[in-house]
C-alpha positions in Angstrom: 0.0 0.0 0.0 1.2 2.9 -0.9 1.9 6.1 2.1 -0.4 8.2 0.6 -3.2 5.5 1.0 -2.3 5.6 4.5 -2.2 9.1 5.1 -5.1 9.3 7.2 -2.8 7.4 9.8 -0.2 10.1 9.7 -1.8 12.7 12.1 -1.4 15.7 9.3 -4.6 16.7 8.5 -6.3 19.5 6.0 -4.1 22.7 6.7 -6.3 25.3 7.8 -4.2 28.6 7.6 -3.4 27.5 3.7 -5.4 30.8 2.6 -3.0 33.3 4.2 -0.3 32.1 1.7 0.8 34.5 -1.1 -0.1 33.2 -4.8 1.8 34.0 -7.6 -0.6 34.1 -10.0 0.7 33.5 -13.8 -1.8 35.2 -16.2 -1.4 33.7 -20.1 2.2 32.7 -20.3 3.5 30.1 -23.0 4.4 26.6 -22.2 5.7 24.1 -23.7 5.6 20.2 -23.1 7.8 17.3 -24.7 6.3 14.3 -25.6 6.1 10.9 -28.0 5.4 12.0 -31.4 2.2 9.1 -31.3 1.0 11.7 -28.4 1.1 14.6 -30.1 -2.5 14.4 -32.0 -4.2 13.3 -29.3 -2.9 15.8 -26.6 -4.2 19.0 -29.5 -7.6 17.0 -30.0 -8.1 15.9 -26.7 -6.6 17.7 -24.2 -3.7 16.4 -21.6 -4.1 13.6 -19.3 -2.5 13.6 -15.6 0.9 12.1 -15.5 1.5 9.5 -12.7 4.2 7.6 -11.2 7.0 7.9 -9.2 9.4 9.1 -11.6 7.3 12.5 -11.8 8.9 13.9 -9.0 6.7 16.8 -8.2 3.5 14.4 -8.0 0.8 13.8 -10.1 0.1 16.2 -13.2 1.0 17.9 -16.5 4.5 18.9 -16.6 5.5 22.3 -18.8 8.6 24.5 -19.0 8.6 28.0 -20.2 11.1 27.3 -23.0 10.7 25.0 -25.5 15.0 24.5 -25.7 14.2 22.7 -22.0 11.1 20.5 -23.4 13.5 19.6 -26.2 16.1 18.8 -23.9 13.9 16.8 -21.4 12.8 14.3 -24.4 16.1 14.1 -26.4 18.6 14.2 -23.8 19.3 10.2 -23.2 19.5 9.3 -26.9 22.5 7.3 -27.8 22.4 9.5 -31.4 23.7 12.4 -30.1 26.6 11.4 -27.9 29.0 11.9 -31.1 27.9 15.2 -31.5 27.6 16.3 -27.9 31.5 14.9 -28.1 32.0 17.5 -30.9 30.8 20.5 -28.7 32.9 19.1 -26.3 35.8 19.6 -28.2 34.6 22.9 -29.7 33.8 22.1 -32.7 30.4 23.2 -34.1 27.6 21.0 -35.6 27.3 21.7 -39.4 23.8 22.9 -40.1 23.5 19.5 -42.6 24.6 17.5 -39.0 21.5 19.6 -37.2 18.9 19.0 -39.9 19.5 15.2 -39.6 19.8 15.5 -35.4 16.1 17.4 -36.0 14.7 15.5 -38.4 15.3 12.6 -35.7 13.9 14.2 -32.9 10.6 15.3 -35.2 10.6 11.7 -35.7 10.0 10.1 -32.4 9.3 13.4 -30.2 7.2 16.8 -30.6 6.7 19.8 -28.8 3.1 21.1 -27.4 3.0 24.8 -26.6 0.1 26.1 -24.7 -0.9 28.5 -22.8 -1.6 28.9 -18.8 -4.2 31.0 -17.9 -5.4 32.4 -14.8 -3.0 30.0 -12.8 -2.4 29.8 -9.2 0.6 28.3 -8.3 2.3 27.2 -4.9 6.0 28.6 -5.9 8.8 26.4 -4.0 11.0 29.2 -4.6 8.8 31.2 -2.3 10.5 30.8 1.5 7.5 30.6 3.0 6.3 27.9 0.4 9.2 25.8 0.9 9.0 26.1 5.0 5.1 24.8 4.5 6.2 22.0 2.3 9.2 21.0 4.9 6.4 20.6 7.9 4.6 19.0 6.1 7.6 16.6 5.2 8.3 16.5 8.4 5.5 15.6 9.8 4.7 12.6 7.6 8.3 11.2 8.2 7.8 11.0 11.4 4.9 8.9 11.0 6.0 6.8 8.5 9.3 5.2 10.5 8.7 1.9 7.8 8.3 3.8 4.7 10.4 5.5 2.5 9.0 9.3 1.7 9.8 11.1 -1.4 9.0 14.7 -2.1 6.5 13.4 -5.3 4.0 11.6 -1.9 4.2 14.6 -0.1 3.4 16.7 -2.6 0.7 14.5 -4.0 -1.0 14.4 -0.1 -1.0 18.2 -0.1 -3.2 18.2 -3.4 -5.0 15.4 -3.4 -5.1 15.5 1.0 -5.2 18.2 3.0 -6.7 21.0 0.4 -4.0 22.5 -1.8 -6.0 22.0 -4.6 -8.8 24.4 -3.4 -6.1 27.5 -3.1 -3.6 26.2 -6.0 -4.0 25.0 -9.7 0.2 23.3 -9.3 3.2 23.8 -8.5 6.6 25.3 -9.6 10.4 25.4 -8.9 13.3 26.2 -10.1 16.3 23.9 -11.0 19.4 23.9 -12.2 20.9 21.7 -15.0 23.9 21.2 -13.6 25.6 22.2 -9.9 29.5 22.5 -9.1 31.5 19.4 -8.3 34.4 18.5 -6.9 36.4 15.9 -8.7 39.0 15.0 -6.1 41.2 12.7 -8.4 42.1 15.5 -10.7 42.3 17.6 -8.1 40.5 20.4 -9.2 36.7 21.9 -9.2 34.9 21.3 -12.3 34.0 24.4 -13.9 30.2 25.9 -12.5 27.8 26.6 -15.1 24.3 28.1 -13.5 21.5 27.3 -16.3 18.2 27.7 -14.6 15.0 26.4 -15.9 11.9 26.3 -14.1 9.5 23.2 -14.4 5.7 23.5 -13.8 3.3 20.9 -12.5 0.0 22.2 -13.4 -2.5 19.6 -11.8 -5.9 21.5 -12.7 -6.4 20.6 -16.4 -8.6 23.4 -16.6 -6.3 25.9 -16.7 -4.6 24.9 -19.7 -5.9 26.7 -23.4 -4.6 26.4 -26.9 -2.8 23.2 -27.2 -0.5 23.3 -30.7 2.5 21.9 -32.0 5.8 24.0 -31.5 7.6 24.5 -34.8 11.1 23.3 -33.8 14.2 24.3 -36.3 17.7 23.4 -36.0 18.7 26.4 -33.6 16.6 24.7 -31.0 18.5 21.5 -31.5 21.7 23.2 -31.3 20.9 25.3 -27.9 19.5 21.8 -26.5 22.7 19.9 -27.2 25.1 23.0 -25.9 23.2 22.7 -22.7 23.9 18.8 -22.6 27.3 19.3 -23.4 28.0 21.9 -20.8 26.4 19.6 -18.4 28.9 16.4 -19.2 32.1 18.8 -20.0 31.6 19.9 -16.1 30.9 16.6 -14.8 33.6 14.6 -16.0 35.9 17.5 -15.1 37.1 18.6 -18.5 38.1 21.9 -19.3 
């Protein structure tokens, strides 16, 4: 059984100051969304569908980023065809624009990008402080009931919505991440170079909110920024210069 099933055991019940919260409301901002190219269709006639699972790490919902470079990324960043290229960035040497036709035309191929637009949107913001202290007691408090269980931030976040009443104050959730942090690499004895790329990923979890689903037109520049990022990303993390 899974924690959240047994969340009525936990003590933490529906959070009654919730509406003295700040809302950063986000009024008709594009979106975009990576997904299977057989999904594509269907999301533009038919809407999106809730996400679920453990491996959607800020709970249950639809899952955007406010540039479609990162949606690209997100999709086509653990395909084995681009490791020789991403090597080539590596090395500082650009991708021909015949090399980034082929690299798109593959990623039009099995992946597209939906862009949309949020409306109206309410949205508990983890880079908020007093957000992120809410979300900790609420961590808090569940962990200590749950001394046989594993917690991960995706069960807490999904027994605040689905719980205790977040989803009467809040259409989602948003935070922002970094592609890549500093390491040390003790071996070489040195500090891999730090590269800050913020993005900042949305978990929308009222469908309702969401208008004008379309395909994003992707051309090769899009490619080309999304495979800089990755290579940024592996040049610091295996400590090369």
């Amino acid at each position: 059984m899974r924690f959240i099933d047994k969340y009525e055991n936990t003590g933490v019940t529906e959070y009654d100051n919730i509406d003295s919260f700040s809302v950063n409301t986000i009024e008709y901002i594009p979106m975009f969304h990576g997904t299977y190219r057989e999904s594509v269709d269907a999301i533009i006639s038919a809407g999106f569908q809730l996400s679920e699972g453990s491996k959607q790490h800020l709970g249950k919902g639809i899952y955007f980023f406010d540039s479609e470079n990162f949606a690209i990324w997100w999709k086509f960043k653990s395909e084995k065809s681009i490791d020789a290229p991403i090597e080539k960035l590596i090395n500082g040497i650009n991708l021909t624009q015949e090399q980034l036709y082929v690299l798109l035309d593959e990623f039009l191929y099995k992946f597209g990008v939906i862009r949309t637009t949020l409306h109206d949107v309410k949205i508990l913001d983890l880079d908020n402080v007093r957000h992120k202290e809410l979300f900790n007691k609420i961590y808090e408090k569940c962990y200590e009931k749950s001394s046989k269980d594993r917690i991960f931030e995706t069960t807490i976040y999904d027994i605040m919505f689905e719980k205790m009443g977040f989803n009467k104050r809040f259409d989602g959730l948003a935070l922002t991440e970094n592609l890549f942090k500093r390491r040390d690499i003790p071996y070489l004895n040195r500090i891999a170079p730090q590269s800050i790329i913020p993005y900042r990923v949305y978990c929308i979890k009222n469908v309702n909110k969401i208008d004008n689903c379309c395909e994003c037109l992707i051309n090769t520049e899009h490619i080309d920024n999304c495979l800089r990022y990755i290579a940024l990303r592996k040049k610091a993390y295996d400590g090369r210069r």
